[in-house]
C-alpha positions, -999 to 999 in steps of 0.1 A, spaced: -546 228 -671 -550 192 -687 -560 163 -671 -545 132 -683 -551 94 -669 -528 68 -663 -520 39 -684 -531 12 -670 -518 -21 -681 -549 -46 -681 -525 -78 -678 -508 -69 -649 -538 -54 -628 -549 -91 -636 -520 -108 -623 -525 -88 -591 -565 -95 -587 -550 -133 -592 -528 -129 -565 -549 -114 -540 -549 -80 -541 -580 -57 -541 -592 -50 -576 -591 -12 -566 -554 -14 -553 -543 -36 -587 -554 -11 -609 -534 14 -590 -505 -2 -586 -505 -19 -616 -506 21 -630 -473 29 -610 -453 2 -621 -458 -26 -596 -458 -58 -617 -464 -86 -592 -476 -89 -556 -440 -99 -541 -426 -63 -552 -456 -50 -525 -441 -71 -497 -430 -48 -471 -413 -65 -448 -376 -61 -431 -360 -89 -451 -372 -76 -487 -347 -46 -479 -315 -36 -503 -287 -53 -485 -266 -28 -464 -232 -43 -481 -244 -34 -514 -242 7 -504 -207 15 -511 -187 24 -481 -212 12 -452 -182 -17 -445 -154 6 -442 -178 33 -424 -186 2 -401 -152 0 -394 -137 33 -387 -165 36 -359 -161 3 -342 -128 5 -337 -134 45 -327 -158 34 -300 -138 7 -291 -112 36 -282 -138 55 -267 -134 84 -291 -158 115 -292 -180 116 -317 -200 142 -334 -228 149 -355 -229 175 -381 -269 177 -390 -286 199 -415 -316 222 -407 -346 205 -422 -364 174 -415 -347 145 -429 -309 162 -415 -328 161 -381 -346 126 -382 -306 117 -394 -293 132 -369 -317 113 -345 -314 84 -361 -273 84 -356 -275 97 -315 -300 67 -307 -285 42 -331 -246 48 -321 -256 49 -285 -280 17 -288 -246 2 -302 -226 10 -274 -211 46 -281 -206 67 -252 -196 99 -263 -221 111 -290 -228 147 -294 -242 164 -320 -236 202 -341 -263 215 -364 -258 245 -387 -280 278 -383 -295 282 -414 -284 323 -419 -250 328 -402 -235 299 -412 -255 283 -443 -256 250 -455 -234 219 -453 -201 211 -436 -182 245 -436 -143 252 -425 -161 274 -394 -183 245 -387 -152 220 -389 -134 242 -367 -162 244 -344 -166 201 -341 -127 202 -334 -124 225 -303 -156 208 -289 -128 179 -284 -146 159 -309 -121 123 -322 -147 126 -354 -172 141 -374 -199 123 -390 -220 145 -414 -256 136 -422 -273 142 -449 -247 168 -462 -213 169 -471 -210 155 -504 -199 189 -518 -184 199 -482 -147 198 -499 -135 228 -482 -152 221 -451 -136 180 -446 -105 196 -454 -105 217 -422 -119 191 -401 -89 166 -415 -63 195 -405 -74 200 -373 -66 158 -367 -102 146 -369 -114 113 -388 -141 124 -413 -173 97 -419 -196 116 -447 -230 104 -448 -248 120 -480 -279 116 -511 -273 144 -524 -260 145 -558 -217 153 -562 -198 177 -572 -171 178 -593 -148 176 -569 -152 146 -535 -148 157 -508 -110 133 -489 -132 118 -461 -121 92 -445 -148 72 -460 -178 87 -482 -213 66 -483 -236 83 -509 -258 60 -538 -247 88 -557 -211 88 -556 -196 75 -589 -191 32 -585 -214 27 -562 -244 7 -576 -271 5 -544 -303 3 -565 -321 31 -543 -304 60 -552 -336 80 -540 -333 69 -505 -332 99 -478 -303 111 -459 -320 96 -425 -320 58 -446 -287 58 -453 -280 68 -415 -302 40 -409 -285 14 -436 -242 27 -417 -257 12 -382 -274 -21 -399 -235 -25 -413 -223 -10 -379 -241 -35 -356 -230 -66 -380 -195 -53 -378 -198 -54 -338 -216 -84 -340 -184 -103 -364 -160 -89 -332 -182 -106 -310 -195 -73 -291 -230 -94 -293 -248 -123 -304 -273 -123 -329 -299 -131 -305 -292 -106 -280 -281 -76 -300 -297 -43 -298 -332 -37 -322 -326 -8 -345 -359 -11 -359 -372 9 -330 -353 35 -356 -376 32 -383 -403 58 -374 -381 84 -378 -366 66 -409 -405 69 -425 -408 107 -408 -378 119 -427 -382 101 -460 -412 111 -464 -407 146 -455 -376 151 -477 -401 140 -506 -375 118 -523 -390 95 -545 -408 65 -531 -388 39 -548 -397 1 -537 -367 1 -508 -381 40 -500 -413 24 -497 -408 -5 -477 -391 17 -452 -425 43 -446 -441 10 -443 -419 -3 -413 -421 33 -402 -461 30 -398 -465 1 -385 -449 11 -357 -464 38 -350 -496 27 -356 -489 3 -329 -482 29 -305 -439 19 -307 -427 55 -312 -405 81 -298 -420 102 -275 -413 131 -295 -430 121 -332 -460 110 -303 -461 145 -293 -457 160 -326 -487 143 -338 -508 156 -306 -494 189 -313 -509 192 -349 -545 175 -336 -532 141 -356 -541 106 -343 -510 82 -344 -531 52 -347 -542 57 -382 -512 77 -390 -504 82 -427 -478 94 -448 -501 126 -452 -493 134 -417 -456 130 -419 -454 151 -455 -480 179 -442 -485 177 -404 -451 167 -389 -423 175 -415 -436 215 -416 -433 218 -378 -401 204 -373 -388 222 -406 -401 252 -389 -375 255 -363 -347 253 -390 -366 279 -410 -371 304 -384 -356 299 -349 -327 268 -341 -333 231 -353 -317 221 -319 -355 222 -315 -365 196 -335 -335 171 -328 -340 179 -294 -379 169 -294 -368 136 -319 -344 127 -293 -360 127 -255 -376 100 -240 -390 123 -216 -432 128 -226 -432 158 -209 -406 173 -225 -418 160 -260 -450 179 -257 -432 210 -246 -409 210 -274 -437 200 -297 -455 231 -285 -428 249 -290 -423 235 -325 -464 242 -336 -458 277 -322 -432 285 -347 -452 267 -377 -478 291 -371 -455 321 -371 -438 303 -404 -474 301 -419 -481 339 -412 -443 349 -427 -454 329 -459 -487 343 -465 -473 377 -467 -441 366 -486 -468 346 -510 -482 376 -518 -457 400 -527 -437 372 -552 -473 362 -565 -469 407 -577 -437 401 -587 -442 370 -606 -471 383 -626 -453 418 -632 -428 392 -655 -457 380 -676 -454 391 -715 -476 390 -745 -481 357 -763 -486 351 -801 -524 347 -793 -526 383 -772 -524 370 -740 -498 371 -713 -480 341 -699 -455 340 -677 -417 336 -684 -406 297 -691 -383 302 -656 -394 324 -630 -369 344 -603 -381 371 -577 -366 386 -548 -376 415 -522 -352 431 -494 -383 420 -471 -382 385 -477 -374 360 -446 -346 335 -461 -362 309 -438 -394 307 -464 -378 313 -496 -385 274 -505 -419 273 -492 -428 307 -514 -410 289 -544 -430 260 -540 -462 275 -540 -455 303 -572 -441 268 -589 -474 256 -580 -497 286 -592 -477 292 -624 -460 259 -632 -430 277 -644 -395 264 -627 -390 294 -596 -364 307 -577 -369 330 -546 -343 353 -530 -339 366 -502 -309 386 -484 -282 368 -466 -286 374 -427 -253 360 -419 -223 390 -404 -204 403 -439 -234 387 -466 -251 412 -468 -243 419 -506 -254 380 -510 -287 366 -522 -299 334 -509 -323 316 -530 -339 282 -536 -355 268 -565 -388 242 -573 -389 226 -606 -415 211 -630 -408 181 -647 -383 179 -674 -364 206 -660 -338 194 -638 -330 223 -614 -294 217 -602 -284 207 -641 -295 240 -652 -275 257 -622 -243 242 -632 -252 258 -666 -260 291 -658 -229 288 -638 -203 274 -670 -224 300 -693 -219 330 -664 -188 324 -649 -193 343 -611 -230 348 -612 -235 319 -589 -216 322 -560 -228 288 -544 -250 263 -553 -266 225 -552 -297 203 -550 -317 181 -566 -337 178 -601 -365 192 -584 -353 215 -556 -322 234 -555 -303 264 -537 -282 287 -546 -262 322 -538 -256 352 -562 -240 384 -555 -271 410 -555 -263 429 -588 -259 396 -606 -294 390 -595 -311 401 -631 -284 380 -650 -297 353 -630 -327 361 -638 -324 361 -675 -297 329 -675 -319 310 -660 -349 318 -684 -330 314 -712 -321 276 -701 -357 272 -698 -367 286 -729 -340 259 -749 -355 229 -724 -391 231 -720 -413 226 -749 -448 245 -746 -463 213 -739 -442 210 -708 -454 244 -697 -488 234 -695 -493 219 -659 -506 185 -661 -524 163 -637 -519 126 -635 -548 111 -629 -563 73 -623 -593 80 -645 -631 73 -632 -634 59 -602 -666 30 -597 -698 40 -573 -688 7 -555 -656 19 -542 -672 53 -528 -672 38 -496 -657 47 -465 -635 14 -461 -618 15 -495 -613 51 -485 -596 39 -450 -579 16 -471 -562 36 -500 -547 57 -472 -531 32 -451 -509 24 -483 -472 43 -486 -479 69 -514 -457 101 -521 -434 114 -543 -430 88 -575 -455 67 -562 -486 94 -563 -516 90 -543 -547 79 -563 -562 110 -579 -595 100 -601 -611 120 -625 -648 125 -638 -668 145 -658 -696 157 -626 -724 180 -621 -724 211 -600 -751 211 -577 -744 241 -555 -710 257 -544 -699 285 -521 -665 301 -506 -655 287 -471 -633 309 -448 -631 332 -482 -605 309 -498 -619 274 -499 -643 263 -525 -671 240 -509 -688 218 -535 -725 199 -536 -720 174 -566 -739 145 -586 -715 121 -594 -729 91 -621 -763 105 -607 -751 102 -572 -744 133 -548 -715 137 -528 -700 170 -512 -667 183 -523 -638 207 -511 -613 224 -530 -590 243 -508 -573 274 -520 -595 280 -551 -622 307 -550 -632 309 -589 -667 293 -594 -669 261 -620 -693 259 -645 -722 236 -641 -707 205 -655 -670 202 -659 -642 174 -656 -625 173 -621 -591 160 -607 -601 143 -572 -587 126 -544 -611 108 -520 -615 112 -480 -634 111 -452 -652 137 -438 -674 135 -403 -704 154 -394 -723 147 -361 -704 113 -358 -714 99 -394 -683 97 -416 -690 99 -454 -670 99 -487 -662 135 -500 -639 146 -533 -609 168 -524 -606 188 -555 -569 188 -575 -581 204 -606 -602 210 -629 -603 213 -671 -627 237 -683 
């Protein structure tokens, strides 16, 4: 592991101090790009414009004048967090706007898999559904609008993900990532450009006179679950990205939020006044991704969309119960591909063994709810671009392989797919995703061509230098900013993905240290002659006595007195 800082522009982290801003939180942003204070001003108005999101106008359209004739609509979710929050987002938001007949469809994750399939079109129609608006799916879905356009319904396709080859004949498509469209954000979440089809919705109704500027209905009360699913989707947190969270927290902060994200956050032992994008990304997002991982993400819309507290915190229950379940399934499923992954490793040109430049693993055990978690973390431990596989549950897949991917950067996950796919014509049965998350299928006795195909890629993209997992760091941090203020302060800022939270690094002394529950690391350390306790979860291999750590700061409490602790990242030794 290396540890590398930031550059940190000096003129610019001056500009900012000038302007106002904490020296602390200049030198930060300054080191992620921000190059004057106006780019941090969060409010509603500093938004991309909706109009400027190719086909928000004509998606405005085609549902005023279908609720203007009363038609049936119905949305077609996907099973994790950001296709629920979407989901939620279009129930409340069409109904706030005067829709009366809004219902909603979402995928089960094994018998049906992902996106807008011909059964799933066929389903919508006989419901006695007018039209079908996807959420955050149905870019690819060509097969699947073609159904629902023969059985006579009107198709609006709401999408991020990336295209393929083929569009699918919507009625109208409204993607950043379609070809011609030019909305700067192409990072935003499938729940913001929900969110960005009812801003150009309500100003359609409001140009027919439906209502007034003045007394129109407040979509904003949207924006919590905007933040929840941005966040959770881990898209990057480009400025737009960012100024939604922001909205998000405010709100909630001030106690304006849904009943369910209220009980969600009572559910995981959170409090919703200080929430952070922490909680959303590691607190919230897992339990409602649960339910689409292991039981029905009816659950989780269903909890997003009551107003009903009572029902919230059942549903919320409900939702932690299943989390915990998902947490047991993963340990075990951890395991066995952490076997699997190191029985890959082969001898290097120095005598040791290193891991393949692209790991892939699969086991007849594995629980194709988890396979992305269990990718995530062997991505994690090796920093090696991973697939996991599990076997299709769905009636007649059996001979199918289900498996999703996390990269590292400078491999770009789906790109290498559609190249194993041109190279291996009928290896991959199905796939799609993102640079740094993809799925896939593959016929079970194509798995070790896969397997190989996929290496090989990596072999011809990563250099070794890529291979050698890096962390980004901020660089020392001053004794006058271990306080516990600047600490509340750094985390009421938006960080996430693309816009990483402030990790410092120091060369410390190790005082004392012993295991914690047998897997955490607990730390006594002198920091610039100072001491200050440390925690470094999921490591149990001691550190020398001085060595240079990768840290991020928080607040821990004992007996009612908070204090300033390191949360470990890494460490170079």
């Amino acid at each position: 592991m290396k540890i590398i800082a930031r550059e940190i522009p000096p003129r610019t982290v001056w500009a900012l101090e000038q302007a106002g801003v904490h020296p602390l939180l200049a030198r930060l942003f300054a080191a992620r790009g921000v190059l004057a204070k106006d780019e941090l001003d969060d409010g509603l108005a500093r938004l991309l414009p909706p109009d400027t999101l190719h086909g928000t106008r004509e998606a405005a359209v085609l549902l005023a004048d279908a609720m203007a004739q009363d038609k049936r609509l119905c949305i077609v979710a996907d099973y994790d967090c950001d296709g629920a929050t979407a989901c939620a987002v279009a129930v409340r938001g069409l109904r706030l706007l005067g829709a009366k007949n809004v219902s909603y469809l979402v995928p089960d994750r094994v018998v049906d898999g992902y996106g807008l399939t011909p059964p799933i079109a066929e389903r919508v129609a006989d419901s006695g559904a007018d039209m079908l608006i996807t959420v955050d799916n149905g870019i690819a879905s060509v097969e699947g609008v073609a159904a629902a356009k023969a059985r006579g319904l009107q198709v609006l396709v709401t999408d991020h993900h990336l295209p393929g080859p083929e569009l699918p004949a919507a009625d109208v498509l409204v993607n950043p990532n379609q070809p011609g469209c030019s909305f700067e954000s192409k990072s935003i979440a499938g729940v913001g450009v929900m969110f960005y089809v009812l801003l150009a919705l309500r100003s359609e109704l409001r140009a027919r006179g439906v209502f007034s500027a003045a007394a129109q209905p407040k979509l904003d009360v949207l924006l919590p679950l905007v933040a929840l699913g941005t966040v959770a989707d881990v898209v990057k947190l480009d400025a737009n990205n960012r100024r939604l969270v922001a909205q998000g927290l405010r709100r909630i902060r001030a106690g304006a939020l849904p009943a369910g994200i209220a009980a969600l956050f009572k559910a995981a032992g959170r409090n919703a006044a200080v929430a952070t994008t922490f909680d959303f990304g590691f607190a919230l997002g897992p339990r409602i991704n649960a339910a689409g991982r292991l039981a029905d993400m009816t659950l989780g819309i269903e909890c997003l969309l009551t107003d009903d507290a009572g029902r919230a915190d059942e549903l919320a229950r409900m939702l932690d119960g299943i989390n915990r379940e998902r947490r047991d399934i993963e340990g075990g499923m951890r395991d066995q591909a952490l076997l699997l992954a190191e029985s890959l490793f082969g001898a290097t040109a120095d005598g040791s063994e290193a891991p393949p430049a692209a790991i892939s693993v699969f086991d007849a055990d594995f629980h194709e709810g988890v396979v992305g978690i269990v990718a995530s973390r062997i991505k994690d431990r090796f920093h090696r671009p991973t697939f996991v596989f599990a076997a299709s549950g769905a009636p007649g897949k059996e001979h199918e392989l289900k498996g999703s991917g996390r990269s590292i950067p400078g491999f770009h996950l789906r790109d290498a797919l559609d190249l194993v796919a041109k190279r291996h014509p009928g290896v991959l049965l199905r796939f799609g995703g993102h640079a740094m998350a993809a799925g896939c299928t593959v016929a079970r006795e194509k798995f070790e061509v896969f397997e190989r195909a996929l290496a090989e890629v990596a072999n011809e993209w990563l250099a070794a230098s890529a291979l050698t997992r890096q962390i980004e760091t901020d660089g020392p941090i001053a004794r006058e900013y271990m306080r516990i203020d600047l600490v509340d302060t750094l985390h009421r800022e938006v960080w996430g993905q693309g816009f990483a939270p402030p990790t410092f690094s120091e060369e410390v002394e190790v005082v004392s240290q012993r295991l914690v529950g047998e897997k955490h690391l607990a730390l006594k350390l002198r920091h610039q002659g100072q001491p200050v306790d440390g925690i470094w979860f999921g490591h149990t291999e001691p550190l020398p006595a001085r060595v240079k750590l990768a840290f991020r700061l928080d607040a821990d409490e004992w007996q009612g007195v908070r204090r300033v602790r390191f949360l470990v990242e890494g460490a170079e030794i």
